[in-house]
C-alpha positions as CSV (number, residue, x, y, z in Angstrom):
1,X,58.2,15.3,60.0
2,X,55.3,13.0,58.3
3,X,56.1,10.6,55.8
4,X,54.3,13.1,53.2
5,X,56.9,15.9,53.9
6,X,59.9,13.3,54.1
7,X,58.7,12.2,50.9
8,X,57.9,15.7,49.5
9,X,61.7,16.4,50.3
10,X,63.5,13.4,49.4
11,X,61.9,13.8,46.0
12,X,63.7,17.2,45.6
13,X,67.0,15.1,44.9
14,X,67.3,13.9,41.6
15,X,69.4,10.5,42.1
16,X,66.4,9.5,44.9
17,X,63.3,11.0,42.2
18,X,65.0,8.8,39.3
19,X,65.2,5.6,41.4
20,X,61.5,6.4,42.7
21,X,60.4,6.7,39.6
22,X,62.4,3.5,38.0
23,X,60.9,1.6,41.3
24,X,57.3,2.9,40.4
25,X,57.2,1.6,37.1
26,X,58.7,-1.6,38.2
27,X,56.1,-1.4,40.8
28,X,53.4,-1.4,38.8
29,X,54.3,-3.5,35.8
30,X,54.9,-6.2,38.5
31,X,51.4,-5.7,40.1
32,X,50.3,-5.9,36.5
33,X,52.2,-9.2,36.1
34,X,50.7,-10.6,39.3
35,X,47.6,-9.8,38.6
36,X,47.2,-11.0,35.1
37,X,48.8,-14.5,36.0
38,X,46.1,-15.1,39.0
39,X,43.7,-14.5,36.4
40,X,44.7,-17.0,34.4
41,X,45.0,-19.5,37.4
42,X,49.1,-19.8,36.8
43,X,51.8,-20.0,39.8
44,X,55.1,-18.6,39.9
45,X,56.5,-21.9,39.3
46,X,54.7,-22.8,36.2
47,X,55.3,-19.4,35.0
48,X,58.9,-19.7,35.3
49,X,59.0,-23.0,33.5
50,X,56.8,-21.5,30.9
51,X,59.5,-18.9,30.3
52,X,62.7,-21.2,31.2
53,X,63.6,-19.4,34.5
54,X,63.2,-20.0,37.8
55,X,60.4,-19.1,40.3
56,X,62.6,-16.3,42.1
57,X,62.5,-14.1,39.4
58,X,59.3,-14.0,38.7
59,X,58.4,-13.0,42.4
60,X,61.0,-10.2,41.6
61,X,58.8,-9.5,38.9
62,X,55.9,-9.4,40.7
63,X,57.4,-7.5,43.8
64,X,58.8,-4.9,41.2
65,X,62.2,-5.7,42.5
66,X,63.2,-5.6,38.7
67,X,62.2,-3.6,35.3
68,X,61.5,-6.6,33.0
69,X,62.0,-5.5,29.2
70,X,59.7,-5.2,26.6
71,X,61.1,-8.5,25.0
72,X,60.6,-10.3,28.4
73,X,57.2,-8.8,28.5
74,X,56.1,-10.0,25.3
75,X,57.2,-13.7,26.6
76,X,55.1,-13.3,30.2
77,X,52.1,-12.3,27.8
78,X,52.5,-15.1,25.4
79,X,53.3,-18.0,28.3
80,X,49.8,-16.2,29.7
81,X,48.2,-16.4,26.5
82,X,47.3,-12.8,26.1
83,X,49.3,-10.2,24.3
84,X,50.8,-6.4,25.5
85,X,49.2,-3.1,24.8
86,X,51.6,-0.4,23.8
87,X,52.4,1.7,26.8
88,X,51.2,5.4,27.2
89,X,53.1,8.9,28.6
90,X,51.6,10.3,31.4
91,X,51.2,13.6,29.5
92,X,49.0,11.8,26.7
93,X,46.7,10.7,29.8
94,X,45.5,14.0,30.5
95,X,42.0,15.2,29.5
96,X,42.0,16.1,25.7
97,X,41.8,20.0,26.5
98,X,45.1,20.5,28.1
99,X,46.6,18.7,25.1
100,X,44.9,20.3,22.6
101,X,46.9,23.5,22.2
102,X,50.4,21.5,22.1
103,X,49.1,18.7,19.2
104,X,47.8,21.6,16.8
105,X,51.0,23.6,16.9
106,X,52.1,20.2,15.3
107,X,51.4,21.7,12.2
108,X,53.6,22.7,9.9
109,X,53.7,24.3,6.2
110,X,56.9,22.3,4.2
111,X,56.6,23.8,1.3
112,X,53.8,26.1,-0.7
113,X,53.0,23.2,-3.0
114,X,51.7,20.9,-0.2
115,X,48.2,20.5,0.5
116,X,47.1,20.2,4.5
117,X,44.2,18.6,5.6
118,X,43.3,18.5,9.6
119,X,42.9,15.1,10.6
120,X,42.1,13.0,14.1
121,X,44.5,10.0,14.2
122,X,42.5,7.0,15.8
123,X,44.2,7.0,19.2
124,X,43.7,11.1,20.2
125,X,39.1,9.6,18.7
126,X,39.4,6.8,21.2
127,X,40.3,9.4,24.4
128,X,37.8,11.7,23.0
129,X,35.6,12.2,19.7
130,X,35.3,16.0,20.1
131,X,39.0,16.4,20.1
132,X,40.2,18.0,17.1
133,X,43.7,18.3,16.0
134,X,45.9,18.8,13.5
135,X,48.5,16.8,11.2
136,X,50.3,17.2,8.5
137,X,48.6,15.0,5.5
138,X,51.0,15.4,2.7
139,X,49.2,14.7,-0.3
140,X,50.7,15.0,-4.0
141,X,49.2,17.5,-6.4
């Protein structure tokens, strides 16, 4: 068996997909971590002080060892003097088409006496501008 199959059937258990996917995240958050600290020319060490801990846990960090929190996030980006971007869900990054259909069923009909008005919030403009969906725009009479 190849890694790919033992991969492809480990996966099929849902303790060992859960912790996969907690690693993964982890994963990449630390990669993100790492990557953003070298850019600003910071080590471990001076990170850690920045943040009052010690230099061990941010090379768990960085290894993905650990899921930081948002909160601990938000402290990394401000010792780094940068800020966080919301995060995404994977289903949001798919092209604008396959989305489409699900986002306009969003609309609903309260009540007769509410107008509707189709609108593009600014995030689904940024991914693309001919994506058109529709919300609910309550507007009083």
């Amino acid at each position: 068996m190849n890694l790919k199959d033992f991969k492809a059937k480990a996966l099929q258990n849902q303790k060992i997909r859960k912790e996969f996917e907690r690693y993964d995240l982890a994963f990449e958050i630390g990669q993100m971590v790492l990557e953003a600290r070298l850019f600003k020319g910071v080590t471990q060490q001076k990170l850690a002080g920045k943040l009052g801990t010690q230099q061990p846990s941010i090379a768990r960090l960085e290894n993905g060892q650990s899921l930081p929190s948002l909160t601990f996030l938000e402290k990394v980006a401000r010792a780094l003097g940068t800020y966080l971007l919301a995060p995404k869900f994977a289903f949001l990054e798919k092209p604008a088409s396959q989305n489409s259909s699900k986002i306009k069923t969003m609309v609903i009909t309260v009540m007769p006496s509410i107008k509707t008005e189709t609108v593009t919030p600014s995030w689904l403009e940024a991914k693309s501008p001919a994506f058109s969906s529709s919300f609910l725009n309550l507007q009083s009479l």
